[in-house]
C-alpha positions in Angstrom: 68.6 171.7 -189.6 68.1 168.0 -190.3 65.7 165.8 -187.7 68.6 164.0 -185.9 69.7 168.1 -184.9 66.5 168.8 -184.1 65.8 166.3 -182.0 69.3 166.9 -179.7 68.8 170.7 -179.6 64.8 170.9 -178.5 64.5 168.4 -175.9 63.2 168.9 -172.3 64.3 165.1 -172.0 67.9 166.4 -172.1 69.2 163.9 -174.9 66.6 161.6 -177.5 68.2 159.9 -180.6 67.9 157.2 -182.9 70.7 154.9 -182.9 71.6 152.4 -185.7 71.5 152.6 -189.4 67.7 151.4 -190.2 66.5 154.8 -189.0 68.1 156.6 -192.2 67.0 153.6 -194.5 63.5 153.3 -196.1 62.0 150.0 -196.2 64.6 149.1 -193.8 64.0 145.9 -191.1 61.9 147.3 -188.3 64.2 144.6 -186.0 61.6 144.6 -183.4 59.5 147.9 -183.9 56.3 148.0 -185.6 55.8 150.5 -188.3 53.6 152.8 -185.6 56.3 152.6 -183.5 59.0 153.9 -186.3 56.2 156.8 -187.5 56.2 157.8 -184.0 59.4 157.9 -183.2 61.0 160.0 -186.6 57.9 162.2 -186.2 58.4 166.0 -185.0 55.1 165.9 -183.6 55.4 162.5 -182.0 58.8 163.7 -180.4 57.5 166.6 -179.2 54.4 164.3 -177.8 56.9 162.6 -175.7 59.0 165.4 -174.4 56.2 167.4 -173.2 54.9 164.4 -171.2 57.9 163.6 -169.7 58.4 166.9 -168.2 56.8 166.4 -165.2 59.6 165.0 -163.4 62.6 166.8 -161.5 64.9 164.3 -163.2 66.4 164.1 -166.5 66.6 161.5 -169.4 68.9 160.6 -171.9 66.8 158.2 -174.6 68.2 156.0 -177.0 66.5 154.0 -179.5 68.9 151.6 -181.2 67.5 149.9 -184.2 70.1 147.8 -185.7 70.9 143.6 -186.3 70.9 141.6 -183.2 70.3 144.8 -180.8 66.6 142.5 -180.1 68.4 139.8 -178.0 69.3 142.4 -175.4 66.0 142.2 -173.7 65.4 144.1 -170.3 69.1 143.7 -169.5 68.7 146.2 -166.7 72.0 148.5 -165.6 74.9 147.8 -167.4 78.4 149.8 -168.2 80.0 151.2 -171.8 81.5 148.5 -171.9 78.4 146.4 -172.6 77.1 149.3 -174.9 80.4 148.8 -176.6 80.9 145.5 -177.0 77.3 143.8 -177.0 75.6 146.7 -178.5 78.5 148.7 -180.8 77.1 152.0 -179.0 79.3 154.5 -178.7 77.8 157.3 -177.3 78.5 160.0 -175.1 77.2 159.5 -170.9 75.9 161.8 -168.7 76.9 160.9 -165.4 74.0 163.5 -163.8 71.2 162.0 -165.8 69.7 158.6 -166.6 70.3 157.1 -169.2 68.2 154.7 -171.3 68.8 152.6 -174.0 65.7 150.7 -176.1 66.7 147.6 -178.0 62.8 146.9 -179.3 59.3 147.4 -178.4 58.1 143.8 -177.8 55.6 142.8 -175.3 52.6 141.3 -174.8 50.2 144.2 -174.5 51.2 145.5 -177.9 51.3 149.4 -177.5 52.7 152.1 -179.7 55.8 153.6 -179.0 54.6 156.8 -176.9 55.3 158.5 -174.3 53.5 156.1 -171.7 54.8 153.1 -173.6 58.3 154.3 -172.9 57.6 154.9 -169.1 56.3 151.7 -169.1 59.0 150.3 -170.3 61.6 151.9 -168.2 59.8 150.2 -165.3 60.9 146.4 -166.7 64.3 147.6 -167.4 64.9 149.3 -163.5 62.6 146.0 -161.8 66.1 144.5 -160.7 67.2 147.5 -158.7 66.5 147.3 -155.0 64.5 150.4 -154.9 62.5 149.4 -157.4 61.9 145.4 -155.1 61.1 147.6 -151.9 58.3 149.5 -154.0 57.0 146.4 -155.7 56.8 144.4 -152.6 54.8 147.5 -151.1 52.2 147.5 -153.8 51.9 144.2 -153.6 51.1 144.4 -149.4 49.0 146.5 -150.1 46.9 145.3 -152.0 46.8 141.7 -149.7 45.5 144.0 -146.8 42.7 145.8 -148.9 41.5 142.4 -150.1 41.9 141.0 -146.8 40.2 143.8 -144.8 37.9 145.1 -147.1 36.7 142.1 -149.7 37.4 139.2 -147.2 39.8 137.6 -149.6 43.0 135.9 -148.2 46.3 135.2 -150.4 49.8 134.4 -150.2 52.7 136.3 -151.3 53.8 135.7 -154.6 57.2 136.8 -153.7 56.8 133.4 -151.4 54.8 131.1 -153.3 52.8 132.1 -156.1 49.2 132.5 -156.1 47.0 132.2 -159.4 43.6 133.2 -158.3 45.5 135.8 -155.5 47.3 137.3 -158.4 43.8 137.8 -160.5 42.1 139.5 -157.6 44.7 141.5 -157.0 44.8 142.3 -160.8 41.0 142.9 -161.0 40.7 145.4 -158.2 44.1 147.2 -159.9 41.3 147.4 -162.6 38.8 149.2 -159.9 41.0 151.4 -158.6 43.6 152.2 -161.1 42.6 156.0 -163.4 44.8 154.6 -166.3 43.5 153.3 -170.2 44.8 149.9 -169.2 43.0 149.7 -165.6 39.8 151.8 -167.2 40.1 149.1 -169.9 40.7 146.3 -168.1 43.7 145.3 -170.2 45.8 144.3 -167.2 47.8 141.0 -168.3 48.8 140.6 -164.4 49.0 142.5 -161.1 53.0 142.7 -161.8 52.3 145.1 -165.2 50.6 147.1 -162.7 53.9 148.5 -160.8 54.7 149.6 -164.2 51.7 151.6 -165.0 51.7 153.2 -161.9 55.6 154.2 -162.3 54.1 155.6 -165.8 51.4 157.8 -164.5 54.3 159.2 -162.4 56.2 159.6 -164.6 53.6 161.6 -167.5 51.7 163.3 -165.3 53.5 163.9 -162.4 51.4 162.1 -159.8 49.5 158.7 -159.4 45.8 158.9 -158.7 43.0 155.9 -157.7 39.5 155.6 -158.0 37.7 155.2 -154.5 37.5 151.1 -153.3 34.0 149.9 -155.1 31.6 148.1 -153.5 32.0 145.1 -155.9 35.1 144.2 -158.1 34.0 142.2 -161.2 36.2 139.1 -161.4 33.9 137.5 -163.9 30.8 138.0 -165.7 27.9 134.8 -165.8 25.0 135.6 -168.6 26.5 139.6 -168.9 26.2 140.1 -165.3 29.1 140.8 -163.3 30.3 138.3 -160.4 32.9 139.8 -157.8 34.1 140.2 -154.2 31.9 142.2 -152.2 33.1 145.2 -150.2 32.0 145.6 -146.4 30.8 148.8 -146.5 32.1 149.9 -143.1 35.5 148.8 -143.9 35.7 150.2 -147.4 34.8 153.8 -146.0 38.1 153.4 -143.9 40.0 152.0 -146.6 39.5 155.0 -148.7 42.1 157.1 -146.7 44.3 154.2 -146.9 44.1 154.3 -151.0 44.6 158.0 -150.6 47.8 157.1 -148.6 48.7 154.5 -150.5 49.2 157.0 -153.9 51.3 159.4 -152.1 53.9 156.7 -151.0 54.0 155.5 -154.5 54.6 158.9 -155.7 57.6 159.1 -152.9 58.8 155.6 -153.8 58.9 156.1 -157.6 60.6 159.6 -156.8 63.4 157.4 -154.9 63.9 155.0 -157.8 64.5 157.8 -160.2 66.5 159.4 -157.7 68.8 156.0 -157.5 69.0 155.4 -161.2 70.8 159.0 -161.9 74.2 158.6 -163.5 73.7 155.2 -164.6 72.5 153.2 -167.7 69.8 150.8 -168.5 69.1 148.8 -171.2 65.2 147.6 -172.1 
């Protein structure tokens, strides 16, 4: 059995391939994967990696990674038809109308991370952020975190879906730092509160549920002399708050749930 059967007749994902012909080729142009990306992704171990990850969800996947000549320029195109695979992509392959269907063009971003399992989560996120759903959830996350550094840290903002706020969007990032359980919030790697909703829609999607740390009583925002400099919880209202962030992870889960839900039987393209 060669790897391209073994990869369509193991999967829990229900379909994973490698489209275009600089998979078969050695030394062939990467055309916008690094080399980790290409070990992971023609590796039986690092396949398997991914399936058994993305088994934690009720809904099933078609992934394709097309590797090919000008398949880079089609960047987070979002939903699109066959006839865009066909005629912008020269994809012809076959659609499952009861599963969702993916299509990866590259690996490019600014945070630079392998092509794994959480990588690809991730990356679903950017190419679903159109979908309406996908707004509602967003625009949730984003109230509320405004009321937890309004009510607990003191901190006021404006909407950056109205006009955007710099220093609003960095406190927002930094306590996404605090409270988020994931290597980019433990590692403070964040490059804005936005890459956030994707991370969360990740840890959904991997390990089946989205978990927070408890509200601290200081977020760092800045460090002076290797001291850290922050907002400073009110202690009353951050014991209150901690049912909130409690809350706030199950409607996440039920939101994400939704947006997978909406996006069966069509086709994406990150």
């Amino acid at each position: 059995m060669t790897f391209k059967e073994w990869l369509l007749s193991e999967v829990p994902i229900s379909g994973f391939d490698l489209e275009g012909p600089a998979w078969e080729k050695p030394g062939a142009p990467k055309h916008n994967y690094t080399a980790k990306d290409i070990g992971i992704l023609t590796s039986p171990k690092g396949v398997e990696k991914i399936k058994k990850k993305w088994e934690k969800v009720p809904q099933n996947f078609d992934l394709y990674f097309l590797r090919a000549p000008g398949a880079g320029r089609h960047v987070e195109e979002g939903e699109v038809d066959e006839k865009f695979l066909k005629g912008e992509l020269n994809l012809n392959i076959p659609i499952n109308r009861s599963n969702i269907t993916v299509i990866y063009t590259n690996n490019l971003g600014t945070e630079k991370m392998p092509m794994n399992a959480w990588t690809i989560a991730h990356r679903f996120g950017h190419a679903v952020r159109q979908l309406k759903p996908y707004q509602y959830y967003m625009r949730e996350v984003e109230k509320d975190f405004n009321h937890l550094l309004s009510m607990v840290y003191g901190q006021q903002s404006k909407s950056q879906y109205q006009v955007y706020d710099r220093k609003a969007d960095n406190d927002k990032k930094h306590l996404a730092h605090a409270l988020g359980t994931m290597g980019s919030a433990r590692k403070k790697a964040l490059v804005n509160f936005g890459e956030f909703n994707h991370e969360l829609l990740a840890q959904y999607i991997t390990q089946g549920n989205i978990k927070f740390n408890k509200l601290p009583r200081m977020v760092p925002t800045r460090y002076a002399w290797g001291n850290p400099i922050g907002m400073y919880a009110r202690q009353e209202d951050r014991e209150m708050n901690d049912e909130y962030v409690e809350y706030m992870a199950e409607k996440y889960e039920s939101d994400i749930d939704m947006i997978l839900n909406h996006c069966v039987g069509k086709i994406f393209v990150m």
